[in-house]
C-alpha positions in Angstrom: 1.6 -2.4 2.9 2.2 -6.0 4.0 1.6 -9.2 1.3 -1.4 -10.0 3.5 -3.4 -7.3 3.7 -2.9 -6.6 0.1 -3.8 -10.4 -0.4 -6.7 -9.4 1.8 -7.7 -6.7 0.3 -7.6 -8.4 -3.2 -9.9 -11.4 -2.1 -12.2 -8.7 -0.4 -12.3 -6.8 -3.7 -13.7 -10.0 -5.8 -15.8 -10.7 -3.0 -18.1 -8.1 -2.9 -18.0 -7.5 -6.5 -19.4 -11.4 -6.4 -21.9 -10.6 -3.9 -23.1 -7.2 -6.1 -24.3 -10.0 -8.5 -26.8 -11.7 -5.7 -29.6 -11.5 -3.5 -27.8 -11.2 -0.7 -26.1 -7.8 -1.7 -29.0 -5.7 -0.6 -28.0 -7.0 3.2 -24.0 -6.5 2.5 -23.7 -3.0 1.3 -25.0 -0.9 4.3 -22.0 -2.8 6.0 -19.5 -2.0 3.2 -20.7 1.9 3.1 -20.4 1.6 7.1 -16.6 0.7 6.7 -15.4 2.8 3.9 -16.6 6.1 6.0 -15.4 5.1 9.1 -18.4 6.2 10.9 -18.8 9.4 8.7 -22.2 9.6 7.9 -22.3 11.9 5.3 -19.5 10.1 3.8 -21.8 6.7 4.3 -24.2 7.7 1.5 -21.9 8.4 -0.8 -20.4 4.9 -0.2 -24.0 3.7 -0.3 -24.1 5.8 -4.2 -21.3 4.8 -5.2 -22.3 1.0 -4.3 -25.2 1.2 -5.6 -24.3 2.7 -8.9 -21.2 0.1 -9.5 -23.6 -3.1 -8.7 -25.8 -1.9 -11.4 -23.1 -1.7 -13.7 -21.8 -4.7 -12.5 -25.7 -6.6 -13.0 -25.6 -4.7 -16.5 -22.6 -5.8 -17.9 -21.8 -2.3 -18.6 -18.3 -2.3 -17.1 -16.2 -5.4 -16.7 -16.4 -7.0 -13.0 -12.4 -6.9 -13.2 -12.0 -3.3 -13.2 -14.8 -2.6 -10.3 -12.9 -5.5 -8.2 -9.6 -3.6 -8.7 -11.6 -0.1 -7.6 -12.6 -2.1 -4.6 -9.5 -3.5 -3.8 -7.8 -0.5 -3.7 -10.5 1.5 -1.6 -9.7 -1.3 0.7 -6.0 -1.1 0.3 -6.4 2.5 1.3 -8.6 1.7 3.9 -5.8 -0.9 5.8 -3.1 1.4 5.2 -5.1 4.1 7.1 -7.0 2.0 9.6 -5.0 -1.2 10.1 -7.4 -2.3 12.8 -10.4 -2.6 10.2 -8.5 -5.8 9.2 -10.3 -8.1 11.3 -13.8 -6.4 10.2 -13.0 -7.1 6.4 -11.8 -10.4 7.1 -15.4 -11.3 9.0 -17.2 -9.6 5.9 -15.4 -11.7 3.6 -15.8 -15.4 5.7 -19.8 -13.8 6.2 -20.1 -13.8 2.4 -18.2 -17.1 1.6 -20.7 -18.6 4.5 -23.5 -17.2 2.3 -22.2 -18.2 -1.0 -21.7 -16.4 -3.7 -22.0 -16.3 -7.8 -19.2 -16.9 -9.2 -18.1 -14.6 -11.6 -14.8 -13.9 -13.8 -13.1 -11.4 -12.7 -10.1 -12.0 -14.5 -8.3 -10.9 -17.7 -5.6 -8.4 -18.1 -6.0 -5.4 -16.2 -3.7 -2.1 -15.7 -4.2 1.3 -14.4 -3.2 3.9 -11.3 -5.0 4.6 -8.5 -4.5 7.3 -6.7 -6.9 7.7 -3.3 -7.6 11.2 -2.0 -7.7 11.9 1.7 -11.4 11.9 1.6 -10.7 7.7 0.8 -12.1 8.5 -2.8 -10.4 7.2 -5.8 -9.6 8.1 -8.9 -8.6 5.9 -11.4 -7.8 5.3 -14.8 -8.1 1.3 -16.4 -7.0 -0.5 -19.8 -8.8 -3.5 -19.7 -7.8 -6.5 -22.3 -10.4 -9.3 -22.0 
């Protein structure tokens, strides 16, 4: 993978995971879901789940915002390896949620792990997190 879809991917990755904090995710994540299955729709409410379940744990603190950022950027990783034309949707749905601002949150610290992505674009993935 090129430097600039994985730059891409990275700035998409902290983007949503911003937007998961604010209003304005209810109106993002049907379009996230919609990319991640590629038109699968079966495979759309899972994404949808999945969302759902790592904005709540996102709004509860209960996992740090690094970690689901790095799970992001790596579905999307996948994603442009995969489906190199989705680059110019991702880049739109990042510029639509800087147009819309966004919270901004720390995403940072020290973060390591693997992730390995499964043919069905789901990913396993195992994290050490030092604050």
């Amino acid at each position: 993978m090129d430097i600039a879809a994985m730059a891409l991917a990275a700035t998409a990755g902290q983007a949503l995971v911003q937007a998961m904090v604010t209003d304005g995710w209810a109106g993002v994540r049907a379009r996230v879901a919609r990319l991640l299955s590629r038109g699968d729709q079966n495979q759309e409410q899972r994404e949808l789940d999945e969302l759902d379940e790592a904005a709540g744990a996102v709004r509860a603190e209960a996992i740090p915002v690094s970690v689901v950022a790095g799970h992001l950027q790596g579905r999307i990783q996948s994603l442009l390896e995969n489906y190199p034309e989705s680059a110019a949707e991702i880049e739109a749905l990042v510029a639509g949620l800087k147009e819309k601002g966004s919270t901004n949150i720390n995403v940072g610290g020290s973060v390591s792990g693997q992730i390995i992505a499964g043919s069905n674009n789901n990913a396993v993935f195992r994290v050490t997190h030092k604050p």
